[in-house]
N, C-alpha and C positions, 0 to 999 in steps of 0.2 A: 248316453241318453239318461240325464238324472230325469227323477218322478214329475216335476213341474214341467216339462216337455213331454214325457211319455204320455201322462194325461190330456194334455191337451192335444195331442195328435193322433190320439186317438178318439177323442171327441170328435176333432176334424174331422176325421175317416169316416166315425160311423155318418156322420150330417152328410158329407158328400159322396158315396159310394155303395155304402146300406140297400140291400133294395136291388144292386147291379149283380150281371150277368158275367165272368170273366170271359173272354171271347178271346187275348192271347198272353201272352206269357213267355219273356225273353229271359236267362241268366247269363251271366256272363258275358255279355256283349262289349264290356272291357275292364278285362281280365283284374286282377289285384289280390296281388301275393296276401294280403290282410283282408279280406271277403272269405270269412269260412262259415262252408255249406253243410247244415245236419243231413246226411242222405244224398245222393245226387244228383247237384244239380239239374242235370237234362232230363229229370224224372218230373220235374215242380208242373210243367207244362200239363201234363200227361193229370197229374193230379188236380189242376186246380182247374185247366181249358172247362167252359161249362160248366161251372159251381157256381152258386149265386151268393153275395157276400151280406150274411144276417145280421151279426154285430161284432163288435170293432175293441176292445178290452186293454186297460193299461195294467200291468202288474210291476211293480217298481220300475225300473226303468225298460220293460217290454213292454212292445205294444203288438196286440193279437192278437189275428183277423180270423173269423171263422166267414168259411165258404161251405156247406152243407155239412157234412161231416169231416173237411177237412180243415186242419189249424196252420195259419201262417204265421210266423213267429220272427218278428223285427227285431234288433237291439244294437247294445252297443252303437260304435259312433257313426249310427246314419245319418244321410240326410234324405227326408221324403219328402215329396215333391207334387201335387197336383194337377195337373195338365188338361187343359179344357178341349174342346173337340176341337182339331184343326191347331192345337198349339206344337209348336217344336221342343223334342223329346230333348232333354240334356247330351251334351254330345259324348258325355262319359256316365255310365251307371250299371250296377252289377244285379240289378232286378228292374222288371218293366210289368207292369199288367196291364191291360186293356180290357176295357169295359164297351156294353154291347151297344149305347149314347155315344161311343167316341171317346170319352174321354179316357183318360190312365194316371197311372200313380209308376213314380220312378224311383227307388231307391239306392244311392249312393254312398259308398265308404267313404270317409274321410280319413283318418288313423288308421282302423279297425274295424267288420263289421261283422255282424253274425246274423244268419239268418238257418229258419227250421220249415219244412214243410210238413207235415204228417198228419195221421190219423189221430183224432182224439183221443190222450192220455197214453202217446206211445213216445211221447220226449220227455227225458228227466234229465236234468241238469242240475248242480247241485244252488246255483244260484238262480235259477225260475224256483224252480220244488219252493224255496225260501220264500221265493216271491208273491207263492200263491198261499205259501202256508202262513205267514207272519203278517201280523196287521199291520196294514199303512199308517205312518206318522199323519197322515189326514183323518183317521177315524178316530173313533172314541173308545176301542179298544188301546189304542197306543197312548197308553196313562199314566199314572206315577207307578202304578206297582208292577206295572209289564218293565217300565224303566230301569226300575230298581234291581229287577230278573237279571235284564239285560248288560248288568254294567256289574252285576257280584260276583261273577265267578273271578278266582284270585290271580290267575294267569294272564287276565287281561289288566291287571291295574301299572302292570311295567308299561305298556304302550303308551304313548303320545296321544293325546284325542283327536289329531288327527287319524291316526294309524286304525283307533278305534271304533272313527264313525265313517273312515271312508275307504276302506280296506273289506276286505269277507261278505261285502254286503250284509252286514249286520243289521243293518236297519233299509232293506231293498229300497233301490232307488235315489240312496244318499250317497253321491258322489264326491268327490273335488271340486267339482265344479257348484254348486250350491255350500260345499261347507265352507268357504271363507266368510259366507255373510250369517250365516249361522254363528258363528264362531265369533266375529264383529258383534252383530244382536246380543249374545250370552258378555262378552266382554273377557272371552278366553283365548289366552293363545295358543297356536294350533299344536305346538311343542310340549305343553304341558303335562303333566303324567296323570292319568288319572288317578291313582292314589293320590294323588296333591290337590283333588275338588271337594272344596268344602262342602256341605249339605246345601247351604245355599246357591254354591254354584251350579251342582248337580240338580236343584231346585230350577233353576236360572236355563240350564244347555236343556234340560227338557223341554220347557215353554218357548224358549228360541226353535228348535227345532220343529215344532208344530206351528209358532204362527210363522217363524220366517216362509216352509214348503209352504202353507195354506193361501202367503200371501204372492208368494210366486205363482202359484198353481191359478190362482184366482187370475192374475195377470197375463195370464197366457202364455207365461213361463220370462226367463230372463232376457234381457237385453243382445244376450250375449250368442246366442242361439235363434235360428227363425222355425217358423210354422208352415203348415203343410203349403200355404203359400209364397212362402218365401219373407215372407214379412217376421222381422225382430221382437219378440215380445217384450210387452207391457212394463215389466218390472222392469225397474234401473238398479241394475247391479251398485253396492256400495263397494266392493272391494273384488276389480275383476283388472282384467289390459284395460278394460276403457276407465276404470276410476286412478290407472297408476299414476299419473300424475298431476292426481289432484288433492287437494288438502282434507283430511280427514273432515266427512262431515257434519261429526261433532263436536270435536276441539282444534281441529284445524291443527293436528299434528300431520307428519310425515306418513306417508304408506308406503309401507315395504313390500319390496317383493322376494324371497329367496327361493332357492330350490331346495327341497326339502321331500324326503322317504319315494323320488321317483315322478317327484311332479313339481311341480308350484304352490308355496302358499302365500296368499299377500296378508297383513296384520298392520294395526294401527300402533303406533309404538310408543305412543301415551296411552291408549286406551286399554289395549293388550297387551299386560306388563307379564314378561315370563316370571 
């Protein structure tokens, strides 16, 4: 769950469920070796049955539901789900809530998923902490000179900018999945070493990375991902599986796709010369 999806699903949340009563509360209803539980599961019921859900928080790519004094804590790669009174539950998912309207919200692993139930300010992790503590690429805290912070220490300039903006959560909420068009925008390729970015490039991958997330974020996140309703956001990915075979769309080069540090990146191969 990169930041242009964690925000807007929890936007979602708090609009449609703000205000409710939880009334049940299912885990594990089918099972998945990659669903891991902060605390145990068959406790969340117990915790959350009867809490009323007041407002709904994205923190990088967590989204974080508070029910009176208890925190719900979504992330990694779910998928949430909206469910109107009377509609049919997913036939597979490893969190359920029911509200006291009928309605519910479903949560589903795909790869990987995590999830936290607790009292307020009794989970620390070291990529939430990061998440709450470091300013989002969406605000005006995250500038040129927080940038500059962020990119000098000497130990990171052997990495790849891939390795650097989509590894440690360094910048919460910057994924793989959002940095190929981050990377496209600045006109870097993802192999590059950071020692090797000119002032202007590093001038360049700052302002890509605020307006590319601000303008995914705006969209209701990418193409390539849906919303609490199921619906694909707004933004059209430039360099995702749906743009590979298609011509670059600005010089009408080649897009590659290789595997690379544990995942995928795609690059335009005139545009992003290594």
């Amino acid at each position: 769950m990169d930041l242009p999806e964690a925000v807007n699903l929890a936007r979602q949340l708090e609009e449609t469920v703000s205000g409710k009563k939880i009334t049940g509360v299912i885990t594990e209803f089918s099972p998945h070796k990659f669903a891991f539980y902060y605390g145990d599961p068959k406790d969340y019921e117990t915790q959350l049955r009867g809490k009323t859900v007041s407002t709904v928080l994205a923190h990088g790519g967590f989204v974080e539901m508070h029910a009176d004094d208890t925190v719900l804590l979504l992330s990694s790669g779910l998928i949430l789900r909206y469910h109107a009174k009377g509609e049919q539950y997913p036939r597979k998912h490893q969190l359920l809530l029911e509200f006291d309207d009928g309605t519910a919200v479903s949560a589903s692993a795909q790869i990987v998923g995590e999830f936290s139930c607790r009292k307020e300010g009794e989970y620390h992790n070291r990529f939430y902490d990061a998440a709450i503590s470091k300013p989002s690429p969406l605000s005006d805290e995250f500038n040129e000179a927080y940038f500059t912070r962020l990119i000098s220490p000497p130990e990171l300039q052997k990495l790849s900018v891939k390795a650097f903006l989509a590894t440690e959560q360094r910048i919460p909420g910057l994924g793989n999945g959002v940095l190929q068009d981050i990377l496209f925008n600045a006109k870097i390729h993802p192999k590059r070493r950071m020692e090797t970015l000119n002032a202007d490039e590093r001038e360049n991958l700052l302002y890509s990375i605020k307006s590319t997330l601000k303008e995914m974020t705006e969209q209701g996140g990418r193409d390539t991902d849906k919303d609490l309703f199921g619906i694909p956001g707004g933004y059209h990915t430039k360099l995702s599986k749906k743009a590979l075979r298609q011509p670059c769309p600005v010089c009408g080069g080649t897009i590659v796709k290789e595997a690379y540090q544990g995942g995928s990146i795609y690059f335009c191969s005139e545009c992003q010369k290594i």
